[in-house]
C-alpha positions as CSV (number, residue, x, y, z in Angstrom):
1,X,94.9,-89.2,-7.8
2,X,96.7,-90.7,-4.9
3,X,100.0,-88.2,-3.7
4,X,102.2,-90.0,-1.8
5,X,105.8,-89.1,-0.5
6,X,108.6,-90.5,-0.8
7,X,112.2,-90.4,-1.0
8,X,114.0,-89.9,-4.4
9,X,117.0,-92.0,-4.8
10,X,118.7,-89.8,-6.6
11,X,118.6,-86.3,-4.3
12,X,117.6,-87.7,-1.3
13,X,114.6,-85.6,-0.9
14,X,111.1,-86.1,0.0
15,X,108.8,-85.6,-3.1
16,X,105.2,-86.5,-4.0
17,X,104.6,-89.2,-6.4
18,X,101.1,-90.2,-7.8
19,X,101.2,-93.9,-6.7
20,X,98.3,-94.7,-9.7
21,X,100.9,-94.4,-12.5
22,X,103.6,-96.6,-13.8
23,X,106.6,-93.7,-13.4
24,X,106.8,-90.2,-11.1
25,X,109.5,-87.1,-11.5
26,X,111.4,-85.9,-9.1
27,X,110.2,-82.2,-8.2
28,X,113.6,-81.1,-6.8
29,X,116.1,-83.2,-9.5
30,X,113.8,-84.5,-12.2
31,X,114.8,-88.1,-11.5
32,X,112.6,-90.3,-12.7
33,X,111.0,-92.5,-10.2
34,X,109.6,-95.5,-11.2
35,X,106.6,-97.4,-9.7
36,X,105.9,-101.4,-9.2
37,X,102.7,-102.2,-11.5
38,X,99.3,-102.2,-9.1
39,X,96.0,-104.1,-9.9
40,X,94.3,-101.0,-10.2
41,X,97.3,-99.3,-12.5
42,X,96.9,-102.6,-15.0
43,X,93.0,-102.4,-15.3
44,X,92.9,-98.5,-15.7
45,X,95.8,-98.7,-18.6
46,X,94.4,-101.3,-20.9
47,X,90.7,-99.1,-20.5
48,X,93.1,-96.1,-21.1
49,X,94.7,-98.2,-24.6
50,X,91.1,-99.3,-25.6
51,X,89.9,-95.7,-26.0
52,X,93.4,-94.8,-27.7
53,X,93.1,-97.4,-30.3
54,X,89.4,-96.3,-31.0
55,X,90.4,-93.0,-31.5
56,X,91.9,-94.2,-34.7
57,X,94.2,-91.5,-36.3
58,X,93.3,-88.3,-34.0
59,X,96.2,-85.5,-34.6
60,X,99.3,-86.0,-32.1
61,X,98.8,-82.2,-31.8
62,X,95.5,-81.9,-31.2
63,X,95.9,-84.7,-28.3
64,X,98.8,-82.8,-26.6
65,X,97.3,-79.1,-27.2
66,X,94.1,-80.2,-25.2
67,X,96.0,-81.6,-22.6
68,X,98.3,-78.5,-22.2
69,X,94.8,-76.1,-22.1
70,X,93.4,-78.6,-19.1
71,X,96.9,-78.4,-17.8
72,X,96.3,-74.4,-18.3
73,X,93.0,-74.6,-16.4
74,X,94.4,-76.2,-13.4
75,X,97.6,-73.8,-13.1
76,X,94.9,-71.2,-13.1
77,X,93.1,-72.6,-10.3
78,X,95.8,-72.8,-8.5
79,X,96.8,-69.3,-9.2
80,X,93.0,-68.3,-8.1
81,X,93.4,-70.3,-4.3
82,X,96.9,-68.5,-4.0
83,X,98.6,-72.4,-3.2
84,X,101.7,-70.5,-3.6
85,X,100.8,-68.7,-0.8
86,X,101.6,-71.2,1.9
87,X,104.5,-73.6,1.0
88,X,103.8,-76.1,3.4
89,X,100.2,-76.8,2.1
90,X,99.9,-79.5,-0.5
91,X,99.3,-77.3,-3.8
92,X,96.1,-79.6,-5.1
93,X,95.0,-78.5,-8.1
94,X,99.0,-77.4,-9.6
95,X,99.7,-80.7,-8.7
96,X,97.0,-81.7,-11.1
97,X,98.6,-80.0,-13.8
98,X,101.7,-81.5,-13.4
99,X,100.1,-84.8,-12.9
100,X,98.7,-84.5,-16.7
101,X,102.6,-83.4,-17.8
102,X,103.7,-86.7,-16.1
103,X,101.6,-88.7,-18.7
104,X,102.4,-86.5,-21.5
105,X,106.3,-87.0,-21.2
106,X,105.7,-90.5,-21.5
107,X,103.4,-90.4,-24.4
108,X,105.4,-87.6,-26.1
109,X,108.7,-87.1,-25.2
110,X,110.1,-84.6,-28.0
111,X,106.8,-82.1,-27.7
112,X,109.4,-79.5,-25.9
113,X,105.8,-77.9,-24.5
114,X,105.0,-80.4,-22.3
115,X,108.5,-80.1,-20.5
116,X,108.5,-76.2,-20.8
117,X,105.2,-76.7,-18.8
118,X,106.6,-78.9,-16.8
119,X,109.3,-77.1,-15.2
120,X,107.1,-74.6,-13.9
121,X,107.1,-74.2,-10.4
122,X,103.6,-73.4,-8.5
123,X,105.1,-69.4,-8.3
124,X,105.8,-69.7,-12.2
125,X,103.0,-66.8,-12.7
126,X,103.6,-64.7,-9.6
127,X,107.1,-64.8,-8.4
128,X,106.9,-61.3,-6.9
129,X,104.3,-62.6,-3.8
130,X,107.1,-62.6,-1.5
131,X,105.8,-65.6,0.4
132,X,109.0,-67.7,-1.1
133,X,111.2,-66.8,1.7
134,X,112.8,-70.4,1.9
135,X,113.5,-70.3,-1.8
136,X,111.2,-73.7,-2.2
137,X,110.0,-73.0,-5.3
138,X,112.3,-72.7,-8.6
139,X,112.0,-73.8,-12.1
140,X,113.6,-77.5,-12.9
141,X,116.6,-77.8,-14.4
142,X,116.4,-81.1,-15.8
143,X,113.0,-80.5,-17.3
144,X,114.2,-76.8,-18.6
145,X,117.2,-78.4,-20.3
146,X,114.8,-81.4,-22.1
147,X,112.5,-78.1,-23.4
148,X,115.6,-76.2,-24.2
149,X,117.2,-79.2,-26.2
150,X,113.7,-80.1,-28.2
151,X,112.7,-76.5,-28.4
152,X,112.6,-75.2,-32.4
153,X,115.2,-72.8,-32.6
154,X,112.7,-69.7,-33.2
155,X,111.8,-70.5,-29.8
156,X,114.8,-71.3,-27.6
157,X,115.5,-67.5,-26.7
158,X,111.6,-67.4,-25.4
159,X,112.3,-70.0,-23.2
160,X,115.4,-68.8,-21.9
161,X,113.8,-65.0,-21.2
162,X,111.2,-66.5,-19.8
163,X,113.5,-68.7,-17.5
164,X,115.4,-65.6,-16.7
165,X,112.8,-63.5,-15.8
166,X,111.8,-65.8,-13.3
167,X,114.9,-66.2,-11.6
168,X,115.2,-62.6,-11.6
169,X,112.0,-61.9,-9.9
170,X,112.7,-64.5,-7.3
171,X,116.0,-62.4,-6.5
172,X,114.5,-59.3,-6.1
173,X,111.7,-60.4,-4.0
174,X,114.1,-62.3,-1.9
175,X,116.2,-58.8,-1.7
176,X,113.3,-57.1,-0.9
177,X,112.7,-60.0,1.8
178,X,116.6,-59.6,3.0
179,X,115.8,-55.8,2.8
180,X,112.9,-55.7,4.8
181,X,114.0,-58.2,7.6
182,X,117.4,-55.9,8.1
183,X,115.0,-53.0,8.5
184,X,112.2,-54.8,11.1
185,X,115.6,-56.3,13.0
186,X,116.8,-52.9,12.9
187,X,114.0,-51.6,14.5
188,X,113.8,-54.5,17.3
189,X,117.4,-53.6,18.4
190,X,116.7,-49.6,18.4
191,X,113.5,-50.3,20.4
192,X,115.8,-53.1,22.4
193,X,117.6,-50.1,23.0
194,X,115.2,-47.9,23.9
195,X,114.3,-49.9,26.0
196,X,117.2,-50.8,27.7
197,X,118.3,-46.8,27.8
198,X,114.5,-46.0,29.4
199,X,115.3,-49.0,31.8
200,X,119.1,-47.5,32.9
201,X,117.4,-44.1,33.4
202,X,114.6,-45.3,35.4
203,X,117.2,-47.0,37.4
204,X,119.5,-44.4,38.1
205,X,116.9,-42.3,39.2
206,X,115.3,-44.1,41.4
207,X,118.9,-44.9,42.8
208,X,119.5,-41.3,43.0
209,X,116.2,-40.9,44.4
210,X,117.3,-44.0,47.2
211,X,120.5,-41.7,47.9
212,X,118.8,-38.7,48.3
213,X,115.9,-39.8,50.8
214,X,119.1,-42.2,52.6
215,X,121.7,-39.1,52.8
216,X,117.8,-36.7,53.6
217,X,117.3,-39.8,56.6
218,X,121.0,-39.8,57.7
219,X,120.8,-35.5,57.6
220,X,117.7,-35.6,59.4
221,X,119.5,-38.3,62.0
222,X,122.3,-36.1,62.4
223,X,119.7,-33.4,63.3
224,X,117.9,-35.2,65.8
225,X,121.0,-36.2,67.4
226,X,122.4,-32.6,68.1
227,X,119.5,-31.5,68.8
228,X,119.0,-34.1,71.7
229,X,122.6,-33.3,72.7
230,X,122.0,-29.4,73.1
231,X,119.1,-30.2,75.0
232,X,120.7,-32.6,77.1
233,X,124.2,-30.0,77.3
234,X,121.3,-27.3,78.0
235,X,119.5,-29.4,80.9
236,X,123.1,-30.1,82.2
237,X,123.9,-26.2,82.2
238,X,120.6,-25.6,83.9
239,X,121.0,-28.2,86.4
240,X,124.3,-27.6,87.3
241,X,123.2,-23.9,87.3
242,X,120.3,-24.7,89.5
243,X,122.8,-26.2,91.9
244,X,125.1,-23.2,92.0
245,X,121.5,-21.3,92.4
246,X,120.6,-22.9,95.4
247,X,117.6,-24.4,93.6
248,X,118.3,-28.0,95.0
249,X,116.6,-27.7,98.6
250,X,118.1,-30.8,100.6
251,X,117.5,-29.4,104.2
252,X,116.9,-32.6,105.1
253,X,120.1,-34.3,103.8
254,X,122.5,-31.4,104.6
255,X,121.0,-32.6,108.7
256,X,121.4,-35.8,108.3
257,X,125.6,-34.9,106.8
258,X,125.6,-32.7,109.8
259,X,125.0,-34.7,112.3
260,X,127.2,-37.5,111.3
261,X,124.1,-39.8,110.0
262,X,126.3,-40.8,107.1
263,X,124.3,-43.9,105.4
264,X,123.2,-42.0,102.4
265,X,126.5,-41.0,101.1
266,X,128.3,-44.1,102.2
267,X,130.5,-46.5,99.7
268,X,129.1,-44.0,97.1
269,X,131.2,-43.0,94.2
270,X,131.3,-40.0,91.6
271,X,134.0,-39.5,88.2
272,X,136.5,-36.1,88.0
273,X,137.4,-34.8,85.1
274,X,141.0,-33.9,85.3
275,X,141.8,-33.4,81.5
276,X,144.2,-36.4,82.0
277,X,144.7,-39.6,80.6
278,X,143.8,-42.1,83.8
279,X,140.6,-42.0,85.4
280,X,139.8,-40.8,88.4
281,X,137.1,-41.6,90.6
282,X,136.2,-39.8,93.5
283,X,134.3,-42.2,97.3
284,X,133.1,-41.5,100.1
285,X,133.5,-44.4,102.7
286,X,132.0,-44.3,106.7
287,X,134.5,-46.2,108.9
288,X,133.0,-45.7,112.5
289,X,130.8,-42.6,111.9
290,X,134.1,-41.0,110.7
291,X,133.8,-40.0,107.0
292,X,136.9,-40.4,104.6
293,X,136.6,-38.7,101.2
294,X,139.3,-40.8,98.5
295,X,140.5,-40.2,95.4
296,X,141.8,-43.2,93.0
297,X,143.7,-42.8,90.1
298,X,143.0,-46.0,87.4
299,X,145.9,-46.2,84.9
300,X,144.7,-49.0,81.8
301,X,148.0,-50.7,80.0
302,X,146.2,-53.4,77.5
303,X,144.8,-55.4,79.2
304,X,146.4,-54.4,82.6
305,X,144.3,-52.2,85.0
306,X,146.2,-50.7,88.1
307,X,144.6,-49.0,90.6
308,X,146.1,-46.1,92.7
309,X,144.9,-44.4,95.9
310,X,146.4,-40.7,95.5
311,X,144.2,-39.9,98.5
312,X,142.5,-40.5,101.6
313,X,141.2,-37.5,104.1
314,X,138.7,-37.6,106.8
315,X,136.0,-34.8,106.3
316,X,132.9,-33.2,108.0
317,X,130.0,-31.4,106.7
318,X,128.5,-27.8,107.3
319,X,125.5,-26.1,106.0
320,X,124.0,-26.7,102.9
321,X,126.2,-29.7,102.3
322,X,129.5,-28.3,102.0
323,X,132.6,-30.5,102.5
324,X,135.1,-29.1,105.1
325,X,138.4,-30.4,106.6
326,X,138.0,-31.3,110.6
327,X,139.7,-27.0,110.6
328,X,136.8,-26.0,109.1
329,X,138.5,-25.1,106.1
330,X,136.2,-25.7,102.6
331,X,137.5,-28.9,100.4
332,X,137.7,-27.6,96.6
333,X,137.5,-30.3,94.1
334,X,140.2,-30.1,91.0
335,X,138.3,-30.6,87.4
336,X,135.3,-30.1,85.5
337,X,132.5,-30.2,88.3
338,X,128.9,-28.1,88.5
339,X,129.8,-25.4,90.8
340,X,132.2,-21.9,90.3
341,X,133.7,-22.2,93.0
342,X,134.6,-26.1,92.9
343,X,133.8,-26.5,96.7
344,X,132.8,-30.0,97.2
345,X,128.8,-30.0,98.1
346,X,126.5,-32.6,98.4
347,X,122.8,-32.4,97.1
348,X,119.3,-33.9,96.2
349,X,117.7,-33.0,93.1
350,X,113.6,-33.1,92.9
351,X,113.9,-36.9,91.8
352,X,115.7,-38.0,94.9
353,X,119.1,-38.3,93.2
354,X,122.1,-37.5,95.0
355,X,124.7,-34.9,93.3
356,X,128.2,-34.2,94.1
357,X,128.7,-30.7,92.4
358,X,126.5,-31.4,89.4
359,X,128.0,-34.9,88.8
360,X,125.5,-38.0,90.2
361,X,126.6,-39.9,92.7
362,X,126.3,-43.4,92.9
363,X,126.1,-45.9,95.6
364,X,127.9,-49.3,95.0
365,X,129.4,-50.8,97.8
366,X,130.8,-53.7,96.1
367,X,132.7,-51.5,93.5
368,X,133.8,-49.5,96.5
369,X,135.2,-52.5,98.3
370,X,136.8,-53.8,95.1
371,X,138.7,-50.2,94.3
372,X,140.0,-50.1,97.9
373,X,141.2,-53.8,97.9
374,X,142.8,-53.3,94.9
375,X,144.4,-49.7,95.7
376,X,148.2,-49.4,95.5
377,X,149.6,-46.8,96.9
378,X,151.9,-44.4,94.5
379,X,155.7,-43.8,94.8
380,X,155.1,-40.3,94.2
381,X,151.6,-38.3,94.1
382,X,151.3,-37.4,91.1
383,X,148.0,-35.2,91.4
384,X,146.1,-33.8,94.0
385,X,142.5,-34.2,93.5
386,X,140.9,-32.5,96.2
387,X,142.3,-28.9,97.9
């Protein structure tokens, strides 16, 4: 046997057709499909009516019942591989079967068996398997009617409860199909779920986790920060403490002030604190061994920066590095500075730095030049920075 496919012209659907014989049926419509005559065909068919006509006057019945029994045996065998099993496997030995029916309908057309037979599909005898999920397999319609019509009336209703059954256990395996791929998509969007929900949570704790170590980081920032500005407040306090103290020994420097030797101190320049908006910046300038303590007064508009000298004196110094007016009288300095008493005093700290009451001085003599050159001189004195 030689199973080709081809296209019905009827349906439009590829079926197989055995190429050896003169006619093939349709498996999805019934149509019948016939074939151009082969060498092969012609030779086989006058062997084929040679034994016929030397069987003389065998039963018709006995002819098509032995047929039907072989086409028994191979429905069997295909029952016993399980073809129905995989529909896109070529069912061999069903196809056998059917093969034998295609010869029968053309021998005898009113035996209402052979087309009974023939309108089996390859699941006929176990529609439950559930592997029909494509609906592939179904009994013919067209063959079904023929057996219906030549059918004896005692058995018409057999045919149709068998034909019924059939159908009906092809719907409730295809429910139980429907059923069970509901149940298993179920499942895969609850476990999606699951999935998803376990993902979120993971998320959010370890962004809750991120938060807490960032916010423990920015905490522990904060810390480090006040702690290092109490320790540098404290060190201030103790400086300036150890300068009221009389901790800073600057024998040497005091001398030096003393004596007029002014080069340490000159263009040098210190801030005050006056609780006030404008800045005020405190220098000490040598013109001619005479030393002139200023105070300038730095008002910022914008962009515009105008600088005021609010004062100029001409100072001395005394022990221990104390400022004093050519009477001899002390020179207090107005503000936040180191000392109690505010009297202006000069001193060297164990580094070598110079200190004007706690406050560093600093020695610029380009900034110096630039804050005198640029100096206006007030309409009215607006505040007195050194007493």
């Amino acid at each position: 046997m030689a199973l080709k496919n081809r296209i019905c012209p009827d349906c439009g659907r590829e079926t197989q057709i055995n190429d050896e014989k003169p006619f093939s049926f349709c498996r999805f419509c019934g149509y019948k499909i016939i074939l151009p005559p082969s060498r092969e065909r012609v030779e086989r068919d006058a062997v084929k009516n040679t034994k016929a006509d030397m069987r003389g006057m065998e039963p018709e019945n006995f002819e098509v019942d032995k047929k039907l029994q072989e086409v028994a045996f191979y429905y069997q065998l295909s029952r016993e591989k399980n073809e129905a099993v995989d529909p896109g496997r070529e069912p061999e030995y069903y196809l056998k079967g059917q093969d034998i029916l295609a010869d029968l309908t053309e021998q005898y057309p009113e035996d209402y068996r052979i087309w009974w037979e023939f309108c089996k599909p390859v699941d006929f005898y176990d529609p439950a398997s559930g592997v029909d999920t494509e609906g592939q397999y179904f009994i013919n319609k067209t063959y079904f009617d023929k057996a219906l019509d030549k059918a004896p009336l005692s058995e018409k209703r057999k045919l149709v409860v068998a034909h019924d059954q059939y159908n009906s256990a092809k719907e409730r395996v295809a429910a139980q199909v429907r059923k069970k791929r509901q149940e298993e998509e179920q499942r895969r969007i609850e476990e999606e779920q699951r999935r998803e929900a376990e993902e979120r949570r993971k998320r959010e704790e370890q962004e809750k986790k991120r938060l807490e170590e960032e916010q423990e980081r920015e905490n522990q920032e904060k810390e480090r920060r006040a702690q290092e500005e109490m320790e540098r407040i404290q060190k201030e306090q103790n400086r300036r403490e150890s300068i009221q103290a009389g901790a800073f020994i600057s024998s040497d420097l005091w001398d030096e002030l003393k004596n007029r030797q002014y080069s340490a101190i000159d263009n040098t320049y210190f801030p005050i604190e006056l609780d006030k908006e404008s800045e005020y910046i405190g220098v000490f300038k040598d013109v001619s061994k005479v030393m002139y303590l200023m105070a300038f007064k730095i008002d910022s508009a914008g962009k515009k920066v105008t600088v005021f000298r609010e004062q100029t004196m001409s100072i001395k110094f005394g022990d221990d590095g104390k400022g004093l007016r050519f009477n001899n009288a002390p020179i207090k300095i107005c503000g936040k500075l180191g000392t109690k008493d505010n009297m202006l005093t000069i001193a060297k700290d164990a580094e070598g730095n110079l200190h004007v009451n706690g406050v560093l001085l600093q020695q610029d003599p380009d900034y110096v030049a630039s804050l005198i050159k640029r100096a206006k001189k007030p309409l009215l004195m607006s505040e007195k920075v050194f007493l």
